[in-house]
N, C-alpha and C positions, 0 to 999 in steps of 0.2 A: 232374544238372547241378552241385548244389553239391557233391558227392563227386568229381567234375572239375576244379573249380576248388580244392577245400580240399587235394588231392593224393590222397586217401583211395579205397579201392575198385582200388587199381591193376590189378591182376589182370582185373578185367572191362575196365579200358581198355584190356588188351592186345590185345585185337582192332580196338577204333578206333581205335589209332594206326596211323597211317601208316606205307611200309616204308620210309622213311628214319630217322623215329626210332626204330624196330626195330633197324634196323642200327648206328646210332650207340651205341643201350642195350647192346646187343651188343658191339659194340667197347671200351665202357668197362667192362663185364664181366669180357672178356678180360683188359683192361688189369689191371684190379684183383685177378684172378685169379693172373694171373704177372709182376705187379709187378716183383717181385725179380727174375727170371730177363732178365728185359727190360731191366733196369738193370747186372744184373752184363755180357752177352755189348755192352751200347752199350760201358760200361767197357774191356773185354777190346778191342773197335772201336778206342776211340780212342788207348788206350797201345798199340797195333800200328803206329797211323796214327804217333803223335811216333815211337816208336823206328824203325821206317823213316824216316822223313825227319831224324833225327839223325845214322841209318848213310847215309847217302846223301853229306851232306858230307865233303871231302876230311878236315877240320879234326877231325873226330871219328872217323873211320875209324880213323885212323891208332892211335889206345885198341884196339883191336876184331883189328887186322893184326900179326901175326908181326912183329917185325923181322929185318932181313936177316941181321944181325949175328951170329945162334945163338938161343938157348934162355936169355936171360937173364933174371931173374924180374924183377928193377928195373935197368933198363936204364938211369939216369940215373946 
């Protein structure tokens, strides 16, 4: 009991714990295992998500489109 409560002995608690704290122990495992890898493909997620909805507007398209005009490099 007191190797329970002091945190100590884990290994023999891994049978009396329950299968949700199994799963959760597990998960953060995971987590901490491929930290990095998890964090760069949110990354890669979320600069996909703005640059699609930047190309989407009219207003910034127009950076992104040919103009009609030829093959001008600075067209102003």
């Amino acid at each position: 009991m007191i190797g329970r409560r002091a945190g100590t002995n884990r290994v023999d608690m891994r049978r009396d714990d329950s299968l949700l704290t199994r799963f959760v122990d597990s998960v953060f495992y995971y987590f901490r295992l491929a930290e990095f890898e998890i964090l760069f493909v949110l990354f890669v997620v979320i600069a996909y998500v703005i640059f699609k909805d930047l190309t989407s507007r009219p207003e910034y398209n127009r950076i992104l489109v040919e103009k009609p005009g030829g093959a001008d490099i600075w067209p102003f």
